[in-house]
C-alpha positions in Angstrom: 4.1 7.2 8.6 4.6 6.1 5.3 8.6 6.5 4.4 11.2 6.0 1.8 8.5 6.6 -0.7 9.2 5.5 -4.0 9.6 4.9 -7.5 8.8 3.9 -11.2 5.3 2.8 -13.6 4.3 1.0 -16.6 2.4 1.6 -19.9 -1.1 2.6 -19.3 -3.0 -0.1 -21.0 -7.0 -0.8 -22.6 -9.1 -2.2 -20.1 -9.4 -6.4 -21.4 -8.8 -9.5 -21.3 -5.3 -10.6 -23.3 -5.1 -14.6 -22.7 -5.1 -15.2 -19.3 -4.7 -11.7 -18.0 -6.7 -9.0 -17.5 -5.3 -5.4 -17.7 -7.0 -2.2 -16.4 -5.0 1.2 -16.2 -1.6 0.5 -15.2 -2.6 -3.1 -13.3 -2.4 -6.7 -14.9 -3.6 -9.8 -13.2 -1.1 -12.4 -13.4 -3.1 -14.5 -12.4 -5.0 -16.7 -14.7 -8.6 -15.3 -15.8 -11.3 -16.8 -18.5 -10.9 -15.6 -21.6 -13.6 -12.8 -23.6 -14.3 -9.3 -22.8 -14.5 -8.0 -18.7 -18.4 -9.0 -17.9 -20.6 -6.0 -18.1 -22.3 -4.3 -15.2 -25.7 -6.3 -13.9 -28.6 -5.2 -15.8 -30.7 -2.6 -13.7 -28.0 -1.9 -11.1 -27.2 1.5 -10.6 -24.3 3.2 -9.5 -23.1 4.1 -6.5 -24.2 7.8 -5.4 -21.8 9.8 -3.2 -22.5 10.6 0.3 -23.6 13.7 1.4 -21.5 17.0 1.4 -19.5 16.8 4.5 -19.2 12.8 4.7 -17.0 12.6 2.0 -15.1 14.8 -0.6 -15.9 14.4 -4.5 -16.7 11.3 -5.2 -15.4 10.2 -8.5 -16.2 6.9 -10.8 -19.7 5.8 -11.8 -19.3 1.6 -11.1 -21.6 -0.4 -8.8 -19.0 -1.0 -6.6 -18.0 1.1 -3.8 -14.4 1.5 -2.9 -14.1 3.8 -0.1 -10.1 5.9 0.3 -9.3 6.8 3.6 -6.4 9.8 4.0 -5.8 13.1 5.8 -7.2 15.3 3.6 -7.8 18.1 6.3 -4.4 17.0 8.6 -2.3 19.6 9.1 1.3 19.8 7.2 2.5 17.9 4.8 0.2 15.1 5.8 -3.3 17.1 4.3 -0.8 17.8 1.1 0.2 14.2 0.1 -3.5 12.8 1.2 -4.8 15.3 -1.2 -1.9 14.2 -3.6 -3.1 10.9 -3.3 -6.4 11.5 -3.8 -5.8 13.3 -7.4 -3.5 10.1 -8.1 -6.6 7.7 -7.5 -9.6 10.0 -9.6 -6.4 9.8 -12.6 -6.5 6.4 -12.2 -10.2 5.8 -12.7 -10.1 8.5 -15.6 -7.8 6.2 -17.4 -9.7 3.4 -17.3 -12.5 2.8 -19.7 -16.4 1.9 -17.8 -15.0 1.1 -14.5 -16.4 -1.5 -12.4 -16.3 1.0 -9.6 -17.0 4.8 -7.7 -14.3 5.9 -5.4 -15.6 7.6 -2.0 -13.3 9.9 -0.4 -13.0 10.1 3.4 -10.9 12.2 5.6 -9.2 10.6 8.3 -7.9 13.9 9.9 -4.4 12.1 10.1 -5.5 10.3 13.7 -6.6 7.3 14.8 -9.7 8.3 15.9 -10.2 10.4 12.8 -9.3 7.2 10.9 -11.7 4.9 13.1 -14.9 7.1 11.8 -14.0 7.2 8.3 -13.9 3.2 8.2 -17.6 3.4 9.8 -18.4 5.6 7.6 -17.2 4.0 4.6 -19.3 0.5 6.0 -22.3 2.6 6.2 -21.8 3.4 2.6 -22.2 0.0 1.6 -17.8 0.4 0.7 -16.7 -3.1 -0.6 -12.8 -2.4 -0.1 -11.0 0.2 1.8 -7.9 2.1 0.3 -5.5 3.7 2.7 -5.0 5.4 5.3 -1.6 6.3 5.4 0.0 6.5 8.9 0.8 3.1 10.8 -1.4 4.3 13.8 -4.9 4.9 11.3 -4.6 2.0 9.3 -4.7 -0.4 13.2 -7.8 1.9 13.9 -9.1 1.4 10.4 -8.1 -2.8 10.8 -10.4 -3.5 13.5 -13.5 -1.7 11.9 -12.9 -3.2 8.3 -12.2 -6.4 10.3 -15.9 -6.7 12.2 -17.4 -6.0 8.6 -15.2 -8.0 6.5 -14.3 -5.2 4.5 -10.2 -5.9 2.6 -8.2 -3.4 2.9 -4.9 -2.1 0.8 -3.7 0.8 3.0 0.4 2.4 2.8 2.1 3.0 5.8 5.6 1.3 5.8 5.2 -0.5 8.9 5.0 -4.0 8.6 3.8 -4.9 12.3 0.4 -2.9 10.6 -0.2 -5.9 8.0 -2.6 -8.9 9.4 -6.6 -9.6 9.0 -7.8 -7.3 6.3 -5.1 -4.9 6.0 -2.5 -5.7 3.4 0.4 -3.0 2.6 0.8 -2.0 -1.1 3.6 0.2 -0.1 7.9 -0.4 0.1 8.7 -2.7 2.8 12.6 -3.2 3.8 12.4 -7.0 2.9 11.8 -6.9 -0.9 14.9 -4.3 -1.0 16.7 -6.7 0.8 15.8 -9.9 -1.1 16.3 -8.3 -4.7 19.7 -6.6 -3.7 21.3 -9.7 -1.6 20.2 -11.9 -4.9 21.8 -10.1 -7.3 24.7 -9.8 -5.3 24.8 -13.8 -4.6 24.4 -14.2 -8.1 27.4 -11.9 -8.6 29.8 -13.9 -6.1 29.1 -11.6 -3.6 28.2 -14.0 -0.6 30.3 -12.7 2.5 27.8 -10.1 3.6 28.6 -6.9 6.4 25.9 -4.7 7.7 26.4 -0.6 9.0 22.5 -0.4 10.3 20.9 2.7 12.5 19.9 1.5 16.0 16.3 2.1 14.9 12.9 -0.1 13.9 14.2 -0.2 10.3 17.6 -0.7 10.9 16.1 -4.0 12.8 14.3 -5.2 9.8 16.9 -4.6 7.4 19.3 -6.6 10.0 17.0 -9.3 10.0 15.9 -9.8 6.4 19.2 -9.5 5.5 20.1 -12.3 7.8 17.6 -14.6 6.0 18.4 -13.2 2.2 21.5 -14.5 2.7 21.3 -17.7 4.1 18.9 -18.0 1.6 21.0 -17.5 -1.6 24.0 -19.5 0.0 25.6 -17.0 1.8 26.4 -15.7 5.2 25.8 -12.7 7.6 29.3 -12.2 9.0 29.4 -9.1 11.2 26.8 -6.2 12.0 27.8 -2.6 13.2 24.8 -0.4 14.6 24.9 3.4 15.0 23.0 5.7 16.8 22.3 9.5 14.6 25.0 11.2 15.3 28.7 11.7 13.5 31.3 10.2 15.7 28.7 6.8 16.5 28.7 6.7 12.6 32.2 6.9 12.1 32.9 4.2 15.2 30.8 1.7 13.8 32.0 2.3 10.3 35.7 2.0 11.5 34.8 -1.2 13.5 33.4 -3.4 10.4 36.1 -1.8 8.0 38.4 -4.0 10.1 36.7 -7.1 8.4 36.8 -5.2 5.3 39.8 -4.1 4.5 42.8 -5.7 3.6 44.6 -8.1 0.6 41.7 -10.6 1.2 38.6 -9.1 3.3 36.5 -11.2 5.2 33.4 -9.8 3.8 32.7 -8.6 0.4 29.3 -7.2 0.1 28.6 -4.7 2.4 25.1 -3.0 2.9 24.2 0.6 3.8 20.8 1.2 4.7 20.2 4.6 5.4 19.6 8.1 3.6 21.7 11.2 3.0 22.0 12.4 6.8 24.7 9.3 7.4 25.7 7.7 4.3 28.1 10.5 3.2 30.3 10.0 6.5 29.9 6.0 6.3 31.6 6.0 3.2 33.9 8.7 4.1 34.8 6.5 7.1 35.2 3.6 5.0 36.9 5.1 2.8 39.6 6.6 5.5 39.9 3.0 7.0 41.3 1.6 3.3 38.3 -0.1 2.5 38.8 -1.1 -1.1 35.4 -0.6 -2.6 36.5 -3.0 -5.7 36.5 -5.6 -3.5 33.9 -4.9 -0.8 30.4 -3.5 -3.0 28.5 -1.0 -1.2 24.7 -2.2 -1.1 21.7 -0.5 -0.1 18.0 0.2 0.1 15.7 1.9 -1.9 16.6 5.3 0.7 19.5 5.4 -1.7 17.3 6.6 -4.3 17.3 10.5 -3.6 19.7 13.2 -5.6 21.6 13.4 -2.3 23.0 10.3 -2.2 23.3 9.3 -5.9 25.8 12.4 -5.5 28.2 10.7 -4.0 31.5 10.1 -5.7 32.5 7.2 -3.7 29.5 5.1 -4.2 30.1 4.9 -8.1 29.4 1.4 -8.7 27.3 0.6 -5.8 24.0 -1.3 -5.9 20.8 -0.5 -4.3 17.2 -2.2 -5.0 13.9 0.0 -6.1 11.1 0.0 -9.0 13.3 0.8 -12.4 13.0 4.6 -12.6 11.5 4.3 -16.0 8.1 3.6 -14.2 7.7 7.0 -12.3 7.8 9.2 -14.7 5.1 8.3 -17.1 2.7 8.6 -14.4 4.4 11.7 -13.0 4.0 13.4 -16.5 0.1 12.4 -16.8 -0.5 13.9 -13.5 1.3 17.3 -14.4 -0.8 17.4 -17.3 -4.2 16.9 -15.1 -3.2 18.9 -11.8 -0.5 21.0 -12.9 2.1 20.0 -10.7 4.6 17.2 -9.9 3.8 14.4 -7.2 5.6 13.2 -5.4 7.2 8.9 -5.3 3.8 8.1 -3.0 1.5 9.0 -5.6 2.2 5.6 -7.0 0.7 3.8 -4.5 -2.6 5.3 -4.5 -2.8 4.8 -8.4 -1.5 0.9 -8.5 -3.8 0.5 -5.3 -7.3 2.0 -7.6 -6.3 -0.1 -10.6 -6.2 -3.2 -8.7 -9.5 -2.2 -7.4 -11.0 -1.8 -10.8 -9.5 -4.2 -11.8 -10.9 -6.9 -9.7 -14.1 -5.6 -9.4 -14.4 -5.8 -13.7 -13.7 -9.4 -12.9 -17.2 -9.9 -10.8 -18.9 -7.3 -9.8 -21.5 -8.8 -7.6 -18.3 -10.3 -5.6 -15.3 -8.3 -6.3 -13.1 -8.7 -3.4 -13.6 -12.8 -2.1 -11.3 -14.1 0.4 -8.3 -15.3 -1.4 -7.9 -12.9 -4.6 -5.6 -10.4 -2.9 -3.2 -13.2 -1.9 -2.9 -15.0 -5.4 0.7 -15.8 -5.7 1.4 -15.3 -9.2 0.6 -11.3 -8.0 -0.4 -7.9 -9.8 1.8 -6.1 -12.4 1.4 -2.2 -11.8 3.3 0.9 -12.2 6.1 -0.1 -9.9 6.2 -3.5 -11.5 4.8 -6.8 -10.1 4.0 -7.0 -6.8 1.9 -9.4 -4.2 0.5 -10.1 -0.8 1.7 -12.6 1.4 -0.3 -14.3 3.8 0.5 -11.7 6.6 -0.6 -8.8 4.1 2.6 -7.8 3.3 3.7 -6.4 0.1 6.3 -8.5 -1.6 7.9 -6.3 -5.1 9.9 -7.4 -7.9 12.2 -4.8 -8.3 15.1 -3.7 -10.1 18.9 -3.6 -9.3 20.2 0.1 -10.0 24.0 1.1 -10.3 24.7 4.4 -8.8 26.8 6.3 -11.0 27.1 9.9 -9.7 25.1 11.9 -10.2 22.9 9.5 -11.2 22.5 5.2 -11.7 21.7 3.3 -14.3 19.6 -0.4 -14.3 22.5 -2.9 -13.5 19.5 -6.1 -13.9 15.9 -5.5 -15.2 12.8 -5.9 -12.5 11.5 -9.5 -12.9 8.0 -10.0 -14.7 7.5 -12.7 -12.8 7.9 -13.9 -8.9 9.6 -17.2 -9.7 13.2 -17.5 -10.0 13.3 -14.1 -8.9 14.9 -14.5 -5.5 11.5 -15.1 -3.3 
């Protein structure tokens, strides 16, 4: 499933062309686009009519381009609450946009695979020119090999990059970009004698390995890693382990990073901490699963670094949504909203061909909500994101979110 949602947004902004970029809702194409107004609808063409009551719920928009979204809107849980979250986030999105290119056709996935299977037939029959969503790892493979046959894109959210490849592309937070902004700024900061406390899990893996190539990237080096398995006293062992490179007049490492949530950072810094690990000379890095009330708590972490979208972003958008539905959403809701706006966004380009082979992937990328953010050529989301200072209880910006993938650390 999608996890360690997050963060942040930017102006909403008229739907035109400024130079060479074109802006709709809270989207800009970086890359370069002809100058003039966004073309107008074909003459004659109509727009797209919404299925029939039990197909799909409420379509919304009134463009000639389909877009179909794909979440569990009757799953049980918490998983029918955020897909309907996410489906209010997407009908704000096309409200804010002026004329746009295109109608937005809801499907319910039922939170399965097989659920998720018939909703992408469903959305070919419906003539849907791109596929947003689902939202769990398993769907979107299910929903990958129907777009797949039909050559339908798709921009989907679950956090599990092995879920990227042939249409899919993830819009949402992958491990890498936290590693790659955070082990930058850190390199650039003389911090290039890198530790690493890591849960024995899938994520604690990735974060292992991109943090492995971060910093042989920027000139630095992955000296030691300490894994941990979810309980107290494997915590503590590991943490007392590395704090034996880290402790000391002269420490062998001096950056260490952290990536987990509230259930083990607490006693990995208290185990730090109790080994004499000088946290002047050894800064504490992490992920964006920093960026939760229960962790920014933490007294010892004051001056400790951790990657995710400036939290100037969220709020905007979490405010506009309030007004609409009444109620807050949660750090998800961003995805679905960036992930319309590029829709409409590309499909005001060309209508009659919104989606081509290629236009996902430009590298110069998308500036949304969460700041700029691309494709690679696996599908995976690369972010430009910002380097926040924890300063109980809260953090502060410690360097601004890029505008622009080069220089940036990628």
């Amino acid at each position: 499933m999608v996890s360690g949602v997050r963060h942040a947004i930017t102006r909403l902004m008229r739907r035109r062309f400024l130079g060479a970029c074109a802006i709709v809702a809270g989207t800009v194409l970086l890359s370069a686009c002809s100058g003039g107004n966004l073309p107008s609808f074909p003459r004659g063409q109509q727009p797209a009519q919404p299925p029939q009551q039990g197909t799909a719920v409420n379509a919304f928009g009134a463009g000639p381009v389909r877009v179909a979204l794909l979440l569990p809107l009757s799953a049980n849980g918490n998983a029918g609450s955020t897909g309907q979250v996410l489906r209010n986030v997407s009908e704000l999105a096309v409200a804010e946009i002026p004329n746009a290119a295109i109608t937005v056709i809801p499907f319910d996935t039922k939170g399965t695979p097989e659920g998720a299977r018939e909703a992408a037939g469903q959305a070919v029959q419906f003539g849907s020119s791109l596929i947003i969503g689902p939202l769990f790892s398993n769907e979107v493979s299910a929903v990958g090999q129907v777009a797949g046959s039909s050559n339908i894109p798709v921009i989907a959210f679950s956090s599990d990059p092995n879920a990227a490849g042939g249409p899919v592309h993830l819009l949402s937070f992958l491990a890498e970009s936290d590693v790659n902004r955070v082990v930058f700024h850190a390199a650039q900061n003389g911090r290039k004698a890198f530790g690493a406390l890591v849960p024995e899990n899938a994520y604690g893996l990735l974060v292992e390995g991109a943090l492995r190539r971060a910093a042989a990237r920027n000139g630095g080096q992955l000296i030691s890693v300490e894994r941990y398995q979810p309980d107290i006293n494997s915590i503590k062992g590991a943490a007392g382990r590395i704090a034996a490179l880290a402790s000391g007049s002269k420490p062998r490492i001096n950056a260490l990073m952290i990536p987990d949530g509230a259930a083990a950072v607490p006693h990995i810094v208290e185990a730090l901490q109790s080994s004499n690990v000088d946290f002047g000379k050894v800064k504490l890095l992490g992920t964006g699963q920093w960026d939760d009330p229960a962790v920014l708590r933490i007294p010892q972490l004051a001056g400790a670094w951790f990657a995710a979208p400036d939290p100037a972003g969220f709020n905007g958008l979490a405010n506009r949504y309030q007004g609409r539905f009444g109620a807050q959403p949660p750090r998800i809701a961003s995805l679905a909203y960036d992930a319309t706006s590029l829709a409409a966004a590309l499909a005001g380009i060309d209508p009659n061909n919104p989606y081509p082979a290629g236009r996902l992937e430009n590298r110069d990328g998308f500036q949304g909500t969460d700041g700029i953010f691309r494709f690679d050529s696996q599908g995976r989301s690369e972010r430009g994101l910002a380097v926040l200072e924890v300063q109980p209880p809260g953090r502060r910006v410690a360097s601004p979110a890029p505008k622009t993938f080069r220089g940036s650390g990628f």
